[in-house]
BAKOLRO-186979 format. One record per residue (C-alpha): residue in three letters; x, y, z. Coordinates in steps of 0.5 Angstrom, whole numbers, padded with zeros to 4 digits, always signed. Each point is the difference from the previous one (the first is absolute). Layout:
% BAKOLRO-186979
ALAXYZ ...
END
This chain:
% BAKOLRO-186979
UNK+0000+0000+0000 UNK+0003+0007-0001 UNK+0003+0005+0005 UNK-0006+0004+0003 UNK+0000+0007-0002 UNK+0002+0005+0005 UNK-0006+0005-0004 UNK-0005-0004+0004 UNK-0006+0003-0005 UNK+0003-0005-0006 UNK+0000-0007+0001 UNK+0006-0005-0002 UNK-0003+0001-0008 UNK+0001+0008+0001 UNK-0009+0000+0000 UNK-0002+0004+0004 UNK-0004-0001+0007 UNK-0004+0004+0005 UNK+0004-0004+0006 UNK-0002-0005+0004 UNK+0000+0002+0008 UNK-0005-0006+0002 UNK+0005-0003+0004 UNK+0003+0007+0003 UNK-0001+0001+0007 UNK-0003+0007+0002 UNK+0003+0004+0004 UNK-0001+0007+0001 UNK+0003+0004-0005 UNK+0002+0008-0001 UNK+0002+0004-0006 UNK+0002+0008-0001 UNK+0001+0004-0005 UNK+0002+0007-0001 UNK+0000+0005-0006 UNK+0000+0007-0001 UNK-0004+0006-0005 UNK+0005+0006-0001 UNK-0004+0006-0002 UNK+0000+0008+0001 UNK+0001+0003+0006 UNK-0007+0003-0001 UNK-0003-0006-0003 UNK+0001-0003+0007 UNK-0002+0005+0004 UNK-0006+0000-0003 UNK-0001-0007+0001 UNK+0003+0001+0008 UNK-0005+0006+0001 UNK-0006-0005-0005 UNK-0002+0006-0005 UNK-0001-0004-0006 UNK-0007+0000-0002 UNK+0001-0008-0001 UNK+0001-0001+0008 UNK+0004-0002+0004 UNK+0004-0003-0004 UNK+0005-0005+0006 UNK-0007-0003+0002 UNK-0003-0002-0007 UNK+0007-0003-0001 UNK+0001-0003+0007 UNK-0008-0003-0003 UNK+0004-0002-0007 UNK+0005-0003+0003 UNK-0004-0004+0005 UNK-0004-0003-0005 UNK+0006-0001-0005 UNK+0003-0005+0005 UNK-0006-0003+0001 UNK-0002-0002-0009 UNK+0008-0002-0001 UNK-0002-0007-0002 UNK-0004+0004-0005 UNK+0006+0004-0003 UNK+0006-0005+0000 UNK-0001-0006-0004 UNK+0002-0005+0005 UNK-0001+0003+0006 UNK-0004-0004+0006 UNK-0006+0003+0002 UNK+0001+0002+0008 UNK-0005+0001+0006 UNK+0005+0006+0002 UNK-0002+0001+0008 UNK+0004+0007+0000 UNK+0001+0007-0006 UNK+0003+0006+0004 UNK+0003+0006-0005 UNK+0003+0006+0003 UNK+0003+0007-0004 UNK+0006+0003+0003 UNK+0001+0007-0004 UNK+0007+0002-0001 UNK+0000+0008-0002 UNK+0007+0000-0001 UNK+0000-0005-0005 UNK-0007+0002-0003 UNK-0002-0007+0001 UNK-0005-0005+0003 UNK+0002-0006+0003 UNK-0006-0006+0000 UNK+0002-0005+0004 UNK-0006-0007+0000 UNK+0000-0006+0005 UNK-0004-0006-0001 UNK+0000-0006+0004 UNK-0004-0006-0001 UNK+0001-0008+0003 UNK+0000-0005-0005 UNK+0005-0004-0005 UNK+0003+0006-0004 UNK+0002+0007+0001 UNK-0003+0007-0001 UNK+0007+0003-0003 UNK-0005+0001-0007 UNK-0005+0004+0004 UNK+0004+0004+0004 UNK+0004+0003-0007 UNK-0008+0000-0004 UNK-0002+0004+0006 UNK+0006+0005-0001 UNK-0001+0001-0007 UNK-0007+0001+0000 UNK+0001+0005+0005 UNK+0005+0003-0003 UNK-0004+0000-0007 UNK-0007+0003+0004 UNK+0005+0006+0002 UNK+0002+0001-0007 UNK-0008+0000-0002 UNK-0001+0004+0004 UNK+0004+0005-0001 UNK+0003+0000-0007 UNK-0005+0006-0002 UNK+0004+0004+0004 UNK+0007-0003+0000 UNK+0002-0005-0006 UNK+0008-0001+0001 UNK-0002-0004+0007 UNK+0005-0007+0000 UNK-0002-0005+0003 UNK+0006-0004+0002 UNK+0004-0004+0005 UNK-0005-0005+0002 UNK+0003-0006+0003 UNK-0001-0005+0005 UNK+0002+0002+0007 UNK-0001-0007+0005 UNK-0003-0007-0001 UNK-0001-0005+0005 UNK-0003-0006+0001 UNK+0001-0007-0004 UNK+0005-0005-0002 UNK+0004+0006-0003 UNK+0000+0003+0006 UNK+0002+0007+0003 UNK+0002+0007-0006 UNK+0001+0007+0003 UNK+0003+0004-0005 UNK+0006+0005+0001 UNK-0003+0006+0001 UNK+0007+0003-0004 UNK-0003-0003-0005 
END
């Protein structure tokens, strides 16, 4: 039989699968992930102040990404759908860089993790801000999304450098 292949979502005859995690024991997994929407400093403020006539514009991306974590396996191809038990996403603003940082948290117990659902969160975060906010303000970056920590599973325990 030849070697297994260290990309799990192909099969020894290069087909791809959805991964079979029948076998796999539940355990409680943790999975966050950062990013960022650079803008103008007057774009930020008007969203710090919540004077765009859309609305708060943290909050409806705070419900999008919430939302987004939760249809991942809708989104991603080979995806399993999760019972998440956990979605938190918190805004940081960071004037000097113009920025907004997004960070999502998810959580859940079961056989495989919520990595996917944690940057979904984020991305979907990140493109209500630029909805949002575009008729104001078209040169925004979204960037530098990337996973921070992961816990629980067979793979065990990853926190990102934060130099990094």
């Amino acid at each position: 039989m030849p070697e297994q292949s260290p990309l799990t979502h192909f099969d020894h005859q290069g087909a791809t699968r959805m991964v079979d995690v029948t076998a796999k024991e539940a355990t409680d997994r943790l999975a966050i992930a950062a990013g960022e929407v650079v803008m103008q400093p007057e774009t930020l403020q008007l969203i710090l102040n919540r004077q765009l006539s859309k609305g708060d514009v943290l909050e409806v991306a705070r419900i999008a990404g919430i939302m987004a974590a939760k249809r991942v396996d809708m989104l991603i191809p080979l995806c399993h759908q999760l019972n998440l038990t956990s979605v938190k996403i918190a805004f940081d603003s960071d004037p000097q860089r113009q920025a907004i940082t997004i960070t999502a948290q998810v959580r859940t117990h079961g056989p495989t993790g919520v990595e996917m659902e944690a940057l979904t969160a984020v991305s979907v975060a990140a493109l209500t801000i630029y909805d949002m906010c575009k008729a104001v303000d078209r040169g925004m970056r979204i960037g530098q999304i990337r996973l921070m920590e992961k816990a629980g599973g067979k793979s065990g325990h990853f926190l990102r450098d934060p130099s990094c």
